[in-house]
N, C-alpha and C positions, 0 to 999 in steps of 0.2 A: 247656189245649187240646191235645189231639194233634197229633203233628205233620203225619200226613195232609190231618186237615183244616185247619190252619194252610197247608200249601201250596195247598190245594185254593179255599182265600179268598185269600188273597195274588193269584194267579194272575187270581183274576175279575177286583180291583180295580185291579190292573194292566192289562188288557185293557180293561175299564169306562172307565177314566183317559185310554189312548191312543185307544180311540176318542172320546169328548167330545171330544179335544183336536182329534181329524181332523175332527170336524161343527164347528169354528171357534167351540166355547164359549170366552166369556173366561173369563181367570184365575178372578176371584175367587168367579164360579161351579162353575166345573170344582169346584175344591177343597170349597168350601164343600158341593157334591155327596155328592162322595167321604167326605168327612167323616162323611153321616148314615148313607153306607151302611156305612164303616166298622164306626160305634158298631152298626149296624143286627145286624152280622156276628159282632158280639162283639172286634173286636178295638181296637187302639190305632193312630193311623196318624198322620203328619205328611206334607203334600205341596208342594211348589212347583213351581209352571205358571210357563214364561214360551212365547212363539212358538215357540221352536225348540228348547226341552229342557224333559223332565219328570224331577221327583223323588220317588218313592215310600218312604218309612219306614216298616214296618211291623210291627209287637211284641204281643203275647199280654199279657194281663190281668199275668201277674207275672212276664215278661220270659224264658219257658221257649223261647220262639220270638222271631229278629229275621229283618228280612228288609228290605234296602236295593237298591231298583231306580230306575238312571240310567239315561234315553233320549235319544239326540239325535234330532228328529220335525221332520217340515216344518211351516209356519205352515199349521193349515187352512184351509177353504176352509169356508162356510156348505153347510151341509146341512139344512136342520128338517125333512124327514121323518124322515130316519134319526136327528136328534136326538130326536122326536116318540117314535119307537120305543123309543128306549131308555130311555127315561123310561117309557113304560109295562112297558118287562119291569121295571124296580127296583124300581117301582109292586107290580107283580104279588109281586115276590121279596119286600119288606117287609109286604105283605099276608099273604103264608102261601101264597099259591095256588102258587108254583113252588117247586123244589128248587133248592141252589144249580147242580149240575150240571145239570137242565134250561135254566136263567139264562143257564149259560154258554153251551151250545149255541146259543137262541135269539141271542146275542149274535153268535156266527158268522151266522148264517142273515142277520142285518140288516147286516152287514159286507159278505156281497157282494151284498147287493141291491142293482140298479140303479136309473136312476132311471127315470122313470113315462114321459116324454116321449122316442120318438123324436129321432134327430138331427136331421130336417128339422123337426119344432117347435120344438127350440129355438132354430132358425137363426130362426124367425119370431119367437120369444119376443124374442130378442135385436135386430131390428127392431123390434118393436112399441117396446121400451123406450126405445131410442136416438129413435124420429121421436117418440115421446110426450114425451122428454123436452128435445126441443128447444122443442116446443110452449109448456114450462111454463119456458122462459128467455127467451120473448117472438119467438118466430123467426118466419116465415111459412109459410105450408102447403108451396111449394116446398123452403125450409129444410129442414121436417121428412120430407118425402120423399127427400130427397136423405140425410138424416141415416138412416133408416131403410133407404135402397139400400145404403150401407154397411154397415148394422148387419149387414146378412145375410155380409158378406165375413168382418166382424169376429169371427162363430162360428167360420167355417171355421179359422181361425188355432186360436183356442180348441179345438177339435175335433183337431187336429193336434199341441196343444201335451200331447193326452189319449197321444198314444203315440211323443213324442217328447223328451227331454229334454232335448235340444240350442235346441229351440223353445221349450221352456217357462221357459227362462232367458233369452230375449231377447223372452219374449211383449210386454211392455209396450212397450219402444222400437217392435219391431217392428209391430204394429198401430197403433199412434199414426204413424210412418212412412209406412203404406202408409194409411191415412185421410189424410192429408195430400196424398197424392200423387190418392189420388181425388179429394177434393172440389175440386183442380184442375183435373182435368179435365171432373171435371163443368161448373166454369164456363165452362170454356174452349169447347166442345164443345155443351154444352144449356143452361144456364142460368146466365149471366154474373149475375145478380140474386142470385145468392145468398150471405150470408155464409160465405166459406170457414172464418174459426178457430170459427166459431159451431157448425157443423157438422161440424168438425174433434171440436169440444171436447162435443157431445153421442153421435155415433159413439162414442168413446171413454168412456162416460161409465161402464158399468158395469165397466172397469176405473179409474177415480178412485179413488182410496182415502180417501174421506171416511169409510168406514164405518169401516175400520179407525182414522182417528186415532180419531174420537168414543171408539169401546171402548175406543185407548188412554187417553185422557183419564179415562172410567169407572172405568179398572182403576188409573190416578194418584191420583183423588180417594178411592178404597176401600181406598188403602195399600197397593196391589200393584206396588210401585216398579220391582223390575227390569224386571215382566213389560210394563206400561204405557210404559214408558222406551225398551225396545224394540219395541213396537208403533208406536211415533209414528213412532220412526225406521225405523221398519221402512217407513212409511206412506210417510215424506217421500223417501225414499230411491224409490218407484216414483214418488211423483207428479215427481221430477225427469227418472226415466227416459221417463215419459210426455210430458213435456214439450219434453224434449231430440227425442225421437221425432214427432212434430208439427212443432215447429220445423225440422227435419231436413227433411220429409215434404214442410210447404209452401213452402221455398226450391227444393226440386230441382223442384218440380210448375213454380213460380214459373219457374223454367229452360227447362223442357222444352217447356210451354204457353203461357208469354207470363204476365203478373199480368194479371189482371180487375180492372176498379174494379168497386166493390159497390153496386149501386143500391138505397138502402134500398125495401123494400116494405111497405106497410100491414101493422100485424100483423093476428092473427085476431081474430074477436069474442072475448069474457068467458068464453062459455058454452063453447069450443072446452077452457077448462081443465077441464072436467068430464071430458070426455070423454080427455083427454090421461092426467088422474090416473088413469082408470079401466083405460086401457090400459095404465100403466106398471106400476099395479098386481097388474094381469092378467098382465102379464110377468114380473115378480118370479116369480111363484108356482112356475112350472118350472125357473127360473133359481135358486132356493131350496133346488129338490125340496119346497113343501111339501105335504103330502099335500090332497085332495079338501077331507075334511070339516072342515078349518083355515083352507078358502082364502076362504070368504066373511069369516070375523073377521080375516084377513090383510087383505084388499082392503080391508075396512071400516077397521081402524087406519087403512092410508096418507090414505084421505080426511078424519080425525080432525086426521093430525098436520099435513098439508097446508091446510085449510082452517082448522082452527084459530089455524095461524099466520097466513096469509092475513088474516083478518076483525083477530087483534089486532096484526096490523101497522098497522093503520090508526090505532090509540091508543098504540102505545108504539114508540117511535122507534132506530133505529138495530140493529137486529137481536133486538130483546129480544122481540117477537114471535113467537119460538124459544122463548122459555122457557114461552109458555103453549100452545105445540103438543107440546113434550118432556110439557111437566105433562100434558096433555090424553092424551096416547099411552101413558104411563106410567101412570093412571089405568088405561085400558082394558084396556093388556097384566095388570095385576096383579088386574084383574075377570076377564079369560078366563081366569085362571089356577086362580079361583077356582072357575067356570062348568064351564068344559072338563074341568079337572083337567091339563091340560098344561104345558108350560113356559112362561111369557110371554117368553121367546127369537121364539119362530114367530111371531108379531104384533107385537112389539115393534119386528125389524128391518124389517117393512114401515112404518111409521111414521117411522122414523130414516131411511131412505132417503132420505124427501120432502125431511125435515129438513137434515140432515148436509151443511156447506158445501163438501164436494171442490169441485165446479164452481167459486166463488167466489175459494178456495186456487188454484187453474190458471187464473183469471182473474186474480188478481192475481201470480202469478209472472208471467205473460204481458206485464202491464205493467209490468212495474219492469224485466223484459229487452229488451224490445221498444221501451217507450215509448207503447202502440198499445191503445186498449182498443175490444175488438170488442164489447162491449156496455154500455150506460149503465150506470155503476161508479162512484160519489163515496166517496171512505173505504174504500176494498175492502178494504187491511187489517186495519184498525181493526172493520169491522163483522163480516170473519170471526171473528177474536178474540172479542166479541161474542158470536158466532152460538155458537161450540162450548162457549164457557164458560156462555151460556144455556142449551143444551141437556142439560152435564151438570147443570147446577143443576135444570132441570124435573123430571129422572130422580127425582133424588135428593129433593126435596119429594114427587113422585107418591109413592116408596116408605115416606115419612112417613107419609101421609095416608089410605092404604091398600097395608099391607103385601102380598109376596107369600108365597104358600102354600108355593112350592117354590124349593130352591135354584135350579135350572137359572132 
């Protein structure tokens, strides 16, 4: 291989590499990726992914060219559009249809693409999700309104944390803080009936980092030690700061307002979860970036993994219930993958979402600091454990049983 175009590959795969890692692909895909395109390229590559650094090794069929690139990267942040897209230029570049250097450019072009939704949609996006998903923790309609009036303050922070550095390192405590200090006043003020850590803990919900451990757990059980080692704690380390941040939030609220007793209220009807699932799913989808023509089989997983646990909660006891909504979601994702020709990433994490016991993990810190459980909770420990070790087992049978097409 020349050496032109040995730098002129090296270079893609390197850029290829760091962006996957920024659209929040796990390890064990990232690499396993890179791998095909590698061999795809003609050359030899070795790579290791963990959160916060990549390693790229890369050599010529009889070692005429080497090339060793270390990065230290921030932990991404979920992207499936832009993950969507890259996956179809590689698509196109293994196909024949592109040149490597068309590849590459296309690869700029989807690097600064923004995302689809306005900021004032995703200030709604990020309401819809918080009052839908107070709904689906048994709250009452007040709850979830109150959980949803927040939600809209809680972008703005987000939004702020997009061009400030100094915010983006105290995002977690800080929004779990000031959710705290609202949902005081809310009862203080308008509506004393309502659960404050309940809505404390649904506001906050799409910073929970339940998705994060699950991957790490994924990326544990596929023998991606360091990377998974540090995703957990990566995890555990916000949900502390999230919690400290809450706790903080409703003592000073607790000060300033006076405490509310909490009047329990009726919950909603059965059918109220349909519509909860549908919104929160609906929210995900900009919250994602995922593209248009992905968002119907997005929406549809979450009602997959959520329902399916649902119904087989009713015969298998103690959280394993998880494990036939993971199998069930995990089926699906590895069908569209088939169907679509996409990554089953983009429907997979709506599925895990429903799934994925964050909530459960901050309910039970809540009680073992507290003493205090603000929702019906027997075994919370025990059944989280449970919950996560079910749902990497469902993953991992669904990829038995029907394999997928594509690394990503």
């Amino acid at each position: 291989m020349e050496k032109a175009e040995f730098i002129q590959v090296r270079r893609f795969i390197v850029k290829l590499g760091k962006m996957l890692h920024k659209y929040g692909t796990p390890a064990f895909r990232l690499e396993a990726h890179l791998l095909e395109v590698a061999s795809y390229l003609n050359v030899h590559a070795s790579f290791i992914s963990t959160p916060t650094s990549l390693t790229f090794v890369i050599w010529s069929d009889k070692h005429e060219e080497e090339y060793t690139h270390a990065a230290r990267v921030q932990p991404g942040e979920l992207d499936l559009g832009s993950l969507s897209r890259t996956d179809e230029l590689v698509s196109s570049l293994i196909a024949g249809e592109l040149n490597l250097q068309d590849a590459d450019s296309r690869l700029t072009e989807i690097e600064s693409k923004i995302k689809f939704l306005h900021p004032l949609g995703m200030m709604f996006a990020y309401s819809g999700a918080t009052g839908a998903f107070a709904v689906l923790m048994g709250a009452s309609l007040l709850d979830a309104i109150a959980s949803g009036a927040i939600g809209l303050v809680m972008y703005l922070f987000v939004y702020w944390s997009q061009h400030s550095k100094r915010v983006l390192y105290m995002l977690e405590p800080a929004v779990a803080l000031v959710s705290g200090l609202l949902a005081c006043a809310i009862a203080h003020y308008l509506d004393p009936g309502i659960n404050i850590r309940l809505v404390v803990l649904s506001s906050i919900i799409v910073f929970i980092p339940g998705l994060a451990l699950a991957i790490g757990l994924a990326e544990l059980s596929s023998r991606h030690v360091v990377s998974g080692t540090a995703r957990v704690m990566d995890a555990i380390m916000q949900l502390f700061k999230l919690y400290f941040g809450a706790f903080l939030g409703i003592s000073l609220g607790f000060a300033l307002f006076s405490e509310v007793e909490h009047n329990p209220i009726i919950r909603l009807p059965d059918w109220f979860l349909f519509v909860a699932v549908l919104i929160l799913c609906a929210a995900l989808v900009p919250i994602f970036n995922i593209r248009l023509k992905h968002a119907p089989f997005a929406i549809m997983c979450g009602f997959i993994g959520y329902f399916s646990t649902f119904w087989a909660s009713k015969y298998l006891e103690f959280g394993l219930g998880t494990f036939a909504g993971a199998f069930a979601v995990g089926l699906f994702a590895n069908l569209f993958t088939r169907v679509a020709k996409a990554p089953a990433t983009i429907v997979l994490m709506q599925g895990l979402i429903v799934l994925v016991p964050g909530s459960k993990t901050y309910i039970g810190l809540n009680s073992f600091v507290s003493g205090k459980d603000f929702v019906q909770a027997e075994h919370i420990g025990q059944e989280t454990f449970v919950i996560f070790m079910s749902l990497v087992a469902g993953l991992i049978f669904a990829n038995v049983v029907l394999p997928t097409k594509k690394a990503l």
